[in-house]
C-alpha positions as CSV (number, residue, x, y, z in Angstrom):
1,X,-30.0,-25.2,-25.7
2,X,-28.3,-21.9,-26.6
3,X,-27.5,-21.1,-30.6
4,X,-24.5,-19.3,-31.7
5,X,-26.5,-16.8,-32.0
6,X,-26.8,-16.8,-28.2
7,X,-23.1,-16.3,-27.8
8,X,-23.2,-13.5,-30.9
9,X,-25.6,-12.0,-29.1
10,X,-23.7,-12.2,-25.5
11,X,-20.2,-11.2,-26.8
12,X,-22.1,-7.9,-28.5
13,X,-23.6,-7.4,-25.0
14,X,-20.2,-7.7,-23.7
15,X,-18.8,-5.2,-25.7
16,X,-21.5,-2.8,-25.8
17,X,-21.0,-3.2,-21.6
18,X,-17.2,-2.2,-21.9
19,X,-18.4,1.0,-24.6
20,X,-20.9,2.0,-21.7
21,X,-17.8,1.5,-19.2
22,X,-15.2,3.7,-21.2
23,X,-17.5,6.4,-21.7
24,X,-18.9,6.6,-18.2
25,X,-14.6,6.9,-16.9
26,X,-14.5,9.0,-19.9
27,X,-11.1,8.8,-20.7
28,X,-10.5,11.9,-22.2
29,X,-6.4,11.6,-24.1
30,X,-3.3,10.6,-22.3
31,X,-1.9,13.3,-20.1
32,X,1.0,12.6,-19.3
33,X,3.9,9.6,-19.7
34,X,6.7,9.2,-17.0
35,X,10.0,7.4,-17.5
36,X,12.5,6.2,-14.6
37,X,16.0,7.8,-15.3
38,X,19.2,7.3,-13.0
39,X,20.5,10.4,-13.7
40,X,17.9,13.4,-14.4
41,X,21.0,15.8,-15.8
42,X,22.3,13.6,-18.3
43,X,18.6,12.1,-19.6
44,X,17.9,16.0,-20.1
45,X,20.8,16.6,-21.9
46,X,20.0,13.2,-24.0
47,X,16.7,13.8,-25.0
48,X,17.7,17.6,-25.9
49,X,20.8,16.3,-28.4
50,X,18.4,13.6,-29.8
51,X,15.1,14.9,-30.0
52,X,15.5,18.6,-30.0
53,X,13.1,19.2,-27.0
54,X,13.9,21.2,-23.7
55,X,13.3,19.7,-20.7
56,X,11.8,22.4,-18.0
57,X,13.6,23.6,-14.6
58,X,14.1,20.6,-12.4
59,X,11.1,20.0,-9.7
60,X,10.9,17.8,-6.7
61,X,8.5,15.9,-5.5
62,X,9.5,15.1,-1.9
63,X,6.4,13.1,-0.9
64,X,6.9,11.3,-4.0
65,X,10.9,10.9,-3.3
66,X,11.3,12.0,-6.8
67,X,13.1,14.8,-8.9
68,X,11.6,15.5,-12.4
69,X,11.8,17.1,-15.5
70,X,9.4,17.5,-17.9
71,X,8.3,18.8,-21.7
72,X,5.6,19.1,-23.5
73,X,5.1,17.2,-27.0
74,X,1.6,18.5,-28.5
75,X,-0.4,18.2,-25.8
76,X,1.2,15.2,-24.0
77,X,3.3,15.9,-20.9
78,X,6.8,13.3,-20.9
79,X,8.4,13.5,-17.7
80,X,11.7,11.9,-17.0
81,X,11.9,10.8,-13.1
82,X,14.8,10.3,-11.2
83,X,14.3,8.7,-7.7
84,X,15.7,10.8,-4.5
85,X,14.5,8.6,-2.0
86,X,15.9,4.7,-2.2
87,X,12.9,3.5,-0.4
88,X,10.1,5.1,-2.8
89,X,8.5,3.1,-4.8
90,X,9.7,4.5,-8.5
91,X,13.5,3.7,-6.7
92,X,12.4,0.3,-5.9
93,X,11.0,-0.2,-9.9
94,X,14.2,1.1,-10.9
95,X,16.3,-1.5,-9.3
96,X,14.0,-4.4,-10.0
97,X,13.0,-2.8,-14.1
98,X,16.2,-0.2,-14.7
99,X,15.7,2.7,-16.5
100,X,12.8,3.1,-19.1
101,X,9.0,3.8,-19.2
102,X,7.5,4.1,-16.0
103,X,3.3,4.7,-16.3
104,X,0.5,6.3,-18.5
105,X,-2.1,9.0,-16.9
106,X,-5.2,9.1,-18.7
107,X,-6.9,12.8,-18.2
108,X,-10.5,12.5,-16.7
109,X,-12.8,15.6,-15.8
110,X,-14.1,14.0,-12.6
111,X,-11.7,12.2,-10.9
112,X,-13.6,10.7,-7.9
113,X,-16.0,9.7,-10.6
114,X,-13.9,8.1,-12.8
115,X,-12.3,6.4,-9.6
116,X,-15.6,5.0,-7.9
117,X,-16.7,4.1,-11.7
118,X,-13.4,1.7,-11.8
119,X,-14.0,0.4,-8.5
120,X,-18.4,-0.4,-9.1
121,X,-17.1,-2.2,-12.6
122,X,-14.8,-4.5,-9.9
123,X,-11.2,-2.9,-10.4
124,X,-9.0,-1.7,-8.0
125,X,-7.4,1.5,-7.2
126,X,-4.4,2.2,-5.2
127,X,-5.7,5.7,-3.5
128,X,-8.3,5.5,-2.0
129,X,-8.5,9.9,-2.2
130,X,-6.6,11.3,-4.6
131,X,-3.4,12.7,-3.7
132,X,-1.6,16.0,-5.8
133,X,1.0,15.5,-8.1
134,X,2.7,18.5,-10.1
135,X,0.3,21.3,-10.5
136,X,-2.2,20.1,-8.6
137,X,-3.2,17.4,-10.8
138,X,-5.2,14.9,-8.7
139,X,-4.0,12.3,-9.1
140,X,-5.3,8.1,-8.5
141,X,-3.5,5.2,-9.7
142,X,-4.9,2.3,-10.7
143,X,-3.8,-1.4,-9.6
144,X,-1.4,-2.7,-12.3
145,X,-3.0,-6.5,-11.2
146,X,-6.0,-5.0,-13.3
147,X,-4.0,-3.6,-16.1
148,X,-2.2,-6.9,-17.0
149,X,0.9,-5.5,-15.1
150,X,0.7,-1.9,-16.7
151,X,1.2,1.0,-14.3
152,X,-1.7,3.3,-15.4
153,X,-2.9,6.7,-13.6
154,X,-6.1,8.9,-14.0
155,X,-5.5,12.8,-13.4
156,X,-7.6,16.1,-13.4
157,X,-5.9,18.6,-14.2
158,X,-6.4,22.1,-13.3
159,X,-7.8,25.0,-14.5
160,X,-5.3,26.6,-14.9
161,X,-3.8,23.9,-17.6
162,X,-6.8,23.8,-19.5
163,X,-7.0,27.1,-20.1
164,X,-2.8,27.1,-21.1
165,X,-3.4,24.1,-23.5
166,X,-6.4,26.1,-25.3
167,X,-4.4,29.0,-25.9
């Protein structure tokens, strides 16, 4: 008949599992954070008068159907996103959500090890090969049904970030 020491023992076991789990994907900070704007110009403008930062050039992402701009705060990318393309998917969350925060990208060194690590622990991922995003991060987004409905990314970045961030 199992103790409750049986279950103590079984819910450390769990948890050590998930440590092991974590540090295999190796999560290494949060990359980058993306919010759905209507209107790219005026959000700019916005988070300029209220929080003092400056928003870079404005970049389009065709494949993506999106325009962006994007500042750095520490060593955090924010990236406001305006939809170009009314059939994309970030238009579609737009319509259904409105305006607001978008997704989370964890940075990983490996991505198409942090990718088949997600998929061997039973999790889903929505590319099945990453794709590039800005910079040539590759990029792999993870199945919001496994992240109770949050829209979560992993992304390696490139060398040439890396080497800007240490400086």
């Amino acid at each position: 008949m199992p103790t409750a020491q049986d279950g103590m023992s079984l819910q450390l076991g769990n948890l050590c599992h998930a440590i092991v789990i974590a540090s295999q994907i190796m999560l290494k900070k949060v990359h980058h954070i993306n919010f759905l704007v209507s209107d790219l110009d005026e959000a700019s403008s916005r988070y300029r008068s209220i929080f003092g930062v400056e928003p870079g050039e404005i970049e389009f992402l065709p494949e993506r159907g999106v325009k962006i701009a994007r500042f750095r705060l520490d060593n955090v990318w924010i990236i406001l996103v305006q939809p170009t393309d009314p059939d994309s998917m970030p238009a579609r969350h737009l319509a259904r959500e409105g305006e607001g925060f978008f997704l989370m990208s964890f940075q990983v060194d490996d991505i198409e090890s942090a990718s088949a690590q997600i998929k061997k622990q039973g999790g889903r991922v929505l590319d099945e090969t990453p794709r590039h995003g800005l910079d040539d991060w590759k990029v792999v987004d993870i199945d919001p049904r496994d992240t109770f409905g949050a829209r979560l990314q992993l992304v390696e970045s490139t060398e040439r970030e890396t080497e800007a961030q240490e400086l």
